[in-house]
KOLBA-512066 format. One record per residue (C-alpha): residue in one letter; x, y negated, z negated. Coordinates in steps of 0.25 Angstrom, whole numbers, plus 5000, padded with zeros to 4 digits. Layout:
# residues N
+------+------+------+------+
| type |   c1 |   c2 |   c3 |
+------+------+------+------+
|    A |    X |    Y |    Z |
...
+------+------+------+------+
This chain:
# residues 289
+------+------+------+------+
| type |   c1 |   c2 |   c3 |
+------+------+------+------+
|    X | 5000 | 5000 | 5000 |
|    X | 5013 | 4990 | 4996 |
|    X | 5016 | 4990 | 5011 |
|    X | 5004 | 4983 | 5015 |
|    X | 5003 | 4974 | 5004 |
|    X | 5017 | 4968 | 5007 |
|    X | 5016 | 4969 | 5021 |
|    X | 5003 | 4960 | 5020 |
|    X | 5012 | 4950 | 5013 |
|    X | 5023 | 4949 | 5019 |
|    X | 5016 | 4945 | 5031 |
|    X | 5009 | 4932 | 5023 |
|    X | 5025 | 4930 | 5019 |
|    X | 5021 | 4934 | 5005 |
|    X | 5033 | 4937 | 4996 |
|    X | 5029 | 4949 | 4988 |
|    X | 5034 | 4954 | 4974 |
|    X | 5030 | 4968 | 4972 |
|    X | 5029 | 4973 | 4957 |
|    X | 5030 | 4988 | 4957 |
|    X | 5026 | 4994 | 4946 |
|    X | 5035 | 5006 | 4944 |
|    X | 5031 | 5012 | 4958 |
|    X | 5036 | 5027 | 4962 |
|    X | 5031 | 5024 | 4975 |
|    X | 5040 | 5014 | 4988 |
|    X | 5034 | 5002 | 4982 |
|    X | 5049 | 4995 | 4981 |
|    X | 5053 | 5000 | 4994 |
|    X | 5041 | 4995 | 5000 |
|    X | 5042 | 4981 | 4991 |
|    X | 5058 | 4980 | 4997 |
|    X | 5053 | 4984 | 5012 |
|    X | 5043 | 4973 | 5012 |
|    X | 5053 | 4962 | 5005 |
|    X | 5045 | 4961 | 4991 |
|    X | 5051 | 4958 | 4979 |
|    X | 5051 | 4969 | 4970 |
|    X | 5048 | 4969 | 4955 |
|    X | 5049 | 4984 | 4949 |
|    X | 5043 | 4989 | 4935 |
|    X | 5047 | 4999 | 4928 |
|    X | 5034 | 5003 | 4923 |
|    X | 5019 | 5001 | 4930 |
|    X | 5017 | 4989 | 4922 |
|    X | 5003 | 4988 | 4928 |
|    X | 4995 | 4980 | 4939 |
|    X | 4994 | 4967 | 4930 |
|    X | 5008 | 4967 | 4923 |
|    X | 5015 | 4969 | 4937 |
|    X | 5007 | 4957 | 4943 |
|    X | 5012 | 4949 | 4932 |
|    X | 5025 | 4954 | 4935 |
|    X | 5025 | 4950 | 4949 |
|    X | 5019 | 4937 | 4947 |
|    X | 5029 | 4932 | 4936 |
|    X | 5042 | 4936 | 4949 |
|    X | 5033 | 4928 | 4957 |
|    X | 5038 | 4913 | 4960 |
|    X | 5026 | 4909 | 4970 |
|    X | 5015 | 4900 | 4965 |
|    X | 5005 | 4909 | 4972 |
|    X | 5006 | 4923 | 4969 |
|    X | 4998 | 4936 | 4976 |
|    X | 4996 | 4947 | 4967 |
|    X | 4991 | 4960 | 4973 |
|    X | 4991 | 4975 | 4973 |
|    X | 4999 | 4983 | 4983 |
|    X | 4985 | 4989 | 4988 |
|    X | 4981 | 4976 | 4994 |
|    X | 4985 | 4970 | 5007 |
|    X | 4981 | 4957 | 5011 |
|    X | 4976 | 4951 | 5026 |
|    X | 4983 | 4944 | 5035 |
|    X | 4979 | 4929 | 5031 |
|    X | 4977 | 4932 | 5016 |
|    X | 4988 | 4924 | 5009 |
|    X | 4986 | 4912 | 5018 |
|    X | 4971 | 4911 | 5014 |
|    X | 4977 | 4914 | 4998 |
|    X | 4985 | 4904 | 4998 |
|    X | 4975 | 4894 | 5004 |
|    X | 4964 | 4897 | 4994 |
|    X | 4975 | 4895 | 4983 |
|    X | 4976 | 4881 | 4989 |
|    X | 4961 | 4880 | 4989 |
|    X | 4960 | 4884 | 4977 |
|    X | 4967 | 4878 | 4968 |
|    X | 4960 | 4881 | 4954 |
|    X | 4961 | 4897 | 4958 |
|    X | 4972 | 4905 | 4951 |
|    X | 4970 | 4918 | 4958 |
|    X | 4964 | 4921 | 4973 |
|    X | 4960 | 4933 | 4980 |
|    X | 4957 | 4937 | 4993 |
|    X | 4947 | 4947 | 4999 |
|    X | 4950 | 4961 | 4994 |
|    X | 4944 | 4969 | 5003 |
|    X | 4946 | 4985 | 4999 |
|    X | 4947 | 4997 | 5008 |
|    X | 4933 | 5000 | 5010 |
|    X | 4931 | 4986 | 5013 |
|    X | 4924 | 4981 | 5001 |
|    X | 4928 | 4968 | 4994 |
|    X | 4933 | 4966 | 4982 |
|    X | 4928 | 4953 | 4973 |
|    X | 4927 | 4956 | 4959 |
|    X | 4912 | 4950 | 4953 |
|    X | 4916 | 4955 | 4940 |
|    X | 4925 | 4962 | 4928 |
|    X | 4925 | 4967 | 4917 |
|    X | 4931 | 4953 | 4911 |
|    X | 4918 | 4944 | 4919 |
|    X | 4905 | 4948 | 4911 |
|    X | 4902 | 4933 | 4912 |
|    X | 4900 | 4934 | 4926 |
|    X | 4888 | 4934 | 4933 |
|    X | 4890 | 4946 | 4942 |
|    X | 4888 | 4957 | 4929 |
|    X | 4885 | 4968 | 4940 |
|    X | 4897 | 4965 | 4949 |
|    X | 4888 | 4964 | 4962 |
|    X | 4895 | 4962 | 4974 |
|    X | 4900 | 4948 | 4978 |
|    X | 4908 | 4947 | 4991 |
|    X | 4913 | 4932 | 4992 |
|    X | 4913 | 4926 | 5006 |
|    X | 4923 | 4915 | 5004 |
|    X | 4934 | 4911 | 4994 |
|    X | 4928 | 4909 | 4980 |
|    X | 4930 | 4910 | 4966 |
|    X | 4930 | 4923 | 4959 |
|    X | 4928 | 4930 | 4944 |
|    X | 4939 | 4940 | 4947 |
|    X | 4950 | 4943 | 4958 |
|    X | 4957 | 4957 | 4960 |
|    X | 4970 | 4957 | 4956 |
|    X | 4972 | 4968 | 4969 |
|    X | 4976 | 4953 | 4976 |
|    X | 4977 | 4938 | 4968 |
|    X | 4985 | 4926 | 4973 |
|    X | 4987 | 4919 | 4960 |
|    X | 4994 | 4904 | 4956 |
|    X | 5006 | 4914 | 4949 |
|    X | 5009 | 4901 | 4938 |
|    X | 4995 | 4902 | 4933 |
|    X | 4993 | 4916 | 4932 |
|    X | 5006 | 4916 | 4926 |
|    X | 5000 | 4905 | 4916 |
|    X | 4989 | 4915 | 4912 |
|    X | 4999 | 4927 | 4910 |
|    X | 4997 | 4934 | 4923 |
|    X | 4988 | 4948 | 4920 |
|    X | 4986 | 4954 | 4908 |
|    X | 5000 | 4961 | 4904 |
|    X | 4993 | 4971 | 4895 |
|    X | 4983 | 4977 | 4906 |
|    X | 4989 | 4988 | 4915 |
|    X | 4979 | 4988 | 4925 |
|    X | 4965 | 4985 | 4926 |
|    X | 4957 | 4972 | 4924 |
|    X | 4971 | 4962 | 4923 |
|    X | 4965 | 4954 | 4935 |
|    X | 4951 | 4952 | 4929 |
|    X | 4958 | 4948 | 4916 |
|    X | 4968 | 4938 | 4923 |
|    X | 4956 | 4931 | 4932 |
|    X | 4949 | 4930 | 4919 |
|    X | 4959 | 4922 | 4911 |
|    X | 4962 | 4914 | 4926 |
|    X | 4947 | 4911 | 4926 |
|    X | 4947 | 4907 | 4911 |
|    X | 4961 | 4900 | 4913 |
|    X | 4953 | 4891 | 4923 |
|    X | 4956 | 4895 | 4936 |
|    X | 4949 | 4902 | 4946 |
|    X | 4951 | 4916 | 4954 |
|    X | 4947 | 4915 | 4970 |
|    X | 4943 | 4924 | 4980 |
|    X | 4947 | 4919 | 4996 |
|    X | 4939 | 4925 | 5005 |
|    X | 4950 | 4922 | 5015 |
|    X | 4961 | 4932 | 5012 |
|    X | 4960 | 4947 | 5010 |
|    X | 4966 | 4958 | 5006 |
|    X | 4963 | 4975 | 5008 |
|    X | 4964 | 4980 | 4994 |
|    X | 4965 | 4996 | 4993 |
|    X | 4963 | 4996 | 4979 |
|    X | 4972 | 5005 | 4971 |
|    X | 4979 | 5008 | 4984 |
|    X | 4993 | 5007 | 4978 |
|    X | 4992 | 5019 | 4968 |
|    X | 4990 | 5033 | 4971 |
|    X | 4980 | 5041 | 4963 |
|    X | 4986 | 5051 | 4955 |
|    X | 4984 | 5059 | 4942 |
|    X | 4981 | 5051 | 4930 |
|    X | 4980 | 5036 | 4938 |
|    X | 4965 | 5037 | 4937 |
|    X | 4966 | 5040 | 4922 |
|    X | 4976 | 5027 | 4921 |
|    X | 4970 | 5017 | 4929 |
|    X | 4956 | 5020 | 4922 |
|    X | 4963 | 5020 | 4908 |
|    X | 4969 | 5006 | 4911 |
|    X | 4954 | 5002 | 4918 |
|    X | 4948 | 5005 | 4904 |
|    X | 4959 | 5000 | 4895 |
|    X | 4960 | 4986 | 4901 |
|    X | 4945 | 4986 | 4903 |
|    X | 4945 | 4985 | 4887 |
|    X | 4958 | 4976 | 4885 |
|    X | 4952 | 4964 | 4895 |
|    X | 4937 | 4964 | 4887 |
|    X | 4945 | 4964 | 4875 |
|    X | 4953 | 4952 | 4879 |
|    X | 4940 | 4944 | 4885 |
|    X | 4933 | 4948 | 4873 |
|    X | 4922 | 4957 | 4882 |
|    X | 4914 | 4970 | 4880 |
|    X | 4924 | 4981 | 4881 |
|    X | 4920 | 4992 | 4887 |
|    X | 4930 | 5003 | 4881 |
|    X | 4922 | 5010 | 4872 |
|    X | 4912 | 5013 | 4884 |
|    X | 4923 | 5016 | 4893 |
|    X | 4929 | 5026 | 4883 |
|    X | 4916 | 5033 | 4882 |
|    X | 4910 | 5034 | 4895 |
|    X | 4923 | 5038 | 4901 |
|    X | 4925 | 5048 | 4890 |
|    X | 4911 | 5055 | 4892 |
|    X | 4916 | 5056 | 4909 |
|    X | 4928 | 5060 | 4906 |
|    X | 4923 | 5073 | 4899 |
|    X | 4916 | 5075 | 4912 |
|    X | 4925 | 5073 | 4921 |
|    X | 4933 | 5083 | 4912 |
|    X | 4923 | 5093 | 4914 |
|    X | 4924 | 5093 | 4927 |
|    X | 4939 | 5093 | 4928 |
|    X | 4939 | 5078 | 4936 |
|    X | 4953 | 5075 | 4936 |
|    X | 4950 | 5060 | 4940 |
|    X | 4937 | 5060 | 4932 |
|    X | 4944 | 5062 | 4921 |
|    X | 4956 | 5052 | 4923 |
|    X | 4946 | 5042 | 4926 |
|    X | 4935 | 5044 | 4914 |
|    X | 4948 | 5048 | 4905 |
|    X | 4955 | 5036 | 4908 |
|    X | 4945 | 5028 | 4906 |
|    X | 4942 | 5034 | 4893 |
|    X | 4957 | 5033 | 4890 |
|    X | 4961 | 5020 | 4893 |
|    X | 4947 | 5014 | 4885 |
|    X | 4951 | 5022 | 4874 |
|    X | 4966 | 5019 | 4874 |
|    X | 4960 | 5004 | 4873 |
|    X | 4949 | 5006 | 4863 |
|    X | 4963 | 5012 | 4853 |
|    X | 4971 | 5001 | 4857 |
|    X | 4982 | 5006 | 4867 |
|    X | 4987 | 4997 | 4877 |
|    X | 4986 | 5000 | 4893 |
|    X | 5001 | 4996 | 4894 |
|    X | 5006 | 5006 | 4881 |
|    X | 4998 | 5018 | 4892 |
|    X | 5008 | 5013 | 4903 |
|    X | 5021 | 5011 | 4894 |
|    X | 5021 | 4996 | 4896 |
|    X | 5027 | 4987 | 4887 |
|    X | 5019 | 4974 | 4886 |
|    X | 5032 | 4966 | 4881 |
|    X | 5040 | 4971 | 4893 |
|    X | 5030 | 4967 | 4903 |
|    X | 5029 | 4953 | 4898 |
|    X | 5044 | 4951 | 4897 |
|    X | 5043 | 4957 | 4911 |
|    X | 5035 | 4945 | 4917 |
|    X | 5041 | 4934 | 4909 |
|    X | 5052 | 4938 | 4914 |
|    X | 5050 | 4939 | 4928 |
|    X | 5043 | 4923 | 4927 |
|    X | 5056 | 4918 | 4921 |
|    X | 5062 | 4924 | 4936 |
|    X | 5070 | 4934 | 4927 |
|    X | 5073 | 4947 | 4934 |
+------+------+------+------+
């Protein structure tokens, strides 16, 4: 997927960084083939804590943050960059995500939003540039001094709802988060990591431990007792019927809500060190190596 990501770029003249987060894959070679600038972690430090990362070895005032699975058109930077201009009150842009199937991604709601008016998520396809309750963090050009102001994305989530939690706090903080209608982008969502055994039990343990740390921090209904029990009840199921990804889904599910509830951190699960992380994109803001 890295291929085409890159390629994409380098034909707007974008200089990409690529933060690779312990691959075992060709992911440098393929960073060195395309002339990127290569950042590597000795660990998988997660989706949110690597974006920081990249953003604090950044020196441009504009930054584009996106996933290797995503690959934007011909004319997408150009229409970016102008909305930027347009816009000046807007901290973050998006263009069009469009998926494999063709369907658009706009997010009318989250976990974090229950103020919003859209409480069943109905569809709502925008046909121009406007403002938005929540951009995906699959593609965001962001003003990198202000994002940096707010501390970039939570370090203490691994994966799962660190984009919801950074619009928030860019909303709350006064800004506004955009949607250009102009650019787009075909997103093949999770396109850069290959199913294996035991990745469905993690990304759904991580999906229910972050679900309860950002209602916590915003001081909402959290919904890990629930998640806990339903899952647990399914999981029993699938076990009955010997499921193998049944059971990795409920069980993570279960897991990672439990592992909340009793107070176990989603970075202690990976091996993370909260302080090395930090030091880690302090140091790459001051230029150090």
């Amino acid at each position: 997927m890295l291929n085409s990501c890159l390629a994409a770029l380098s034909r707007e003249g974008v200089d990409a960084i690529v933060v690779d987060n312990a691959s075992s894959d060709d992911t440098a070679a393929i960073a060195a083939k395309a002339g990127a600038r290569l950042i590597r972690n000795a660990r998988n430090e997660g989706y949110g804590r690597a974006m920081n990362i990249g953003l604090a070895a950044a020196n441009s005032r504009l930054c584009l943050l996106l996933n290797p699975d995503l690959v934007l058109e011909q004319g997408s930077i150009t229409a970016l960059l102008a909305a930027a201009g347009s816009y000046p009150d807007a901290a973050m842009l998006a263009p069009r995500i469009v998926e494999p199937d063709g369907r658009l991604f706009f997010q009318a709601r989250s976990l974090l939003s229950p103020y919003l008016a859209n409480p069943s998520g109905k569809p709502c396809k925008p046909v121009g540039d406007c403002c938005a309750p929540f951009l995906s963090g699959a593609c965001l050009l962001v003003r990198r001094e202000l994002i940096l102001s707010l501390e970039g994305f939570d370090s203490e989530i691994f994966l799962f709802y660190e984009d919801d939690d950074l619009c928030r706090r860019v909303i709350e903080a006064g800004y506004s988060l955009v949607h250009v209608d102009a650019a787009q982008a075909r997103h093949v969502r999770g396109g850069s990591s290959a199913r294996r055994k035991g990745s469905v039990f993690t990304a759904r343990w991580h999906l229910a431990w972050s679900a309860g740390y950002v209602t916590r921090k915003y001081r909402l209904a959290d919904p890990s007792w629930r998640t806990l029990i339903v899952n647990a009840l399914k999981f029993c199921g699938a076990a009955a019927s010997l499921d193998r990804w049944r059971i990795e889904r409920y069980g993570g599910s279960a897991a990672g809500a439990f592992a909340w509830l009793t107070g176990r951190s989603a970075l202690a699960r990976q091996g993370l060190s909260r302080e090395m992380g930090l030091s880690r994109e302090a140091g790459l803001s001051r230029g150090t190596p």
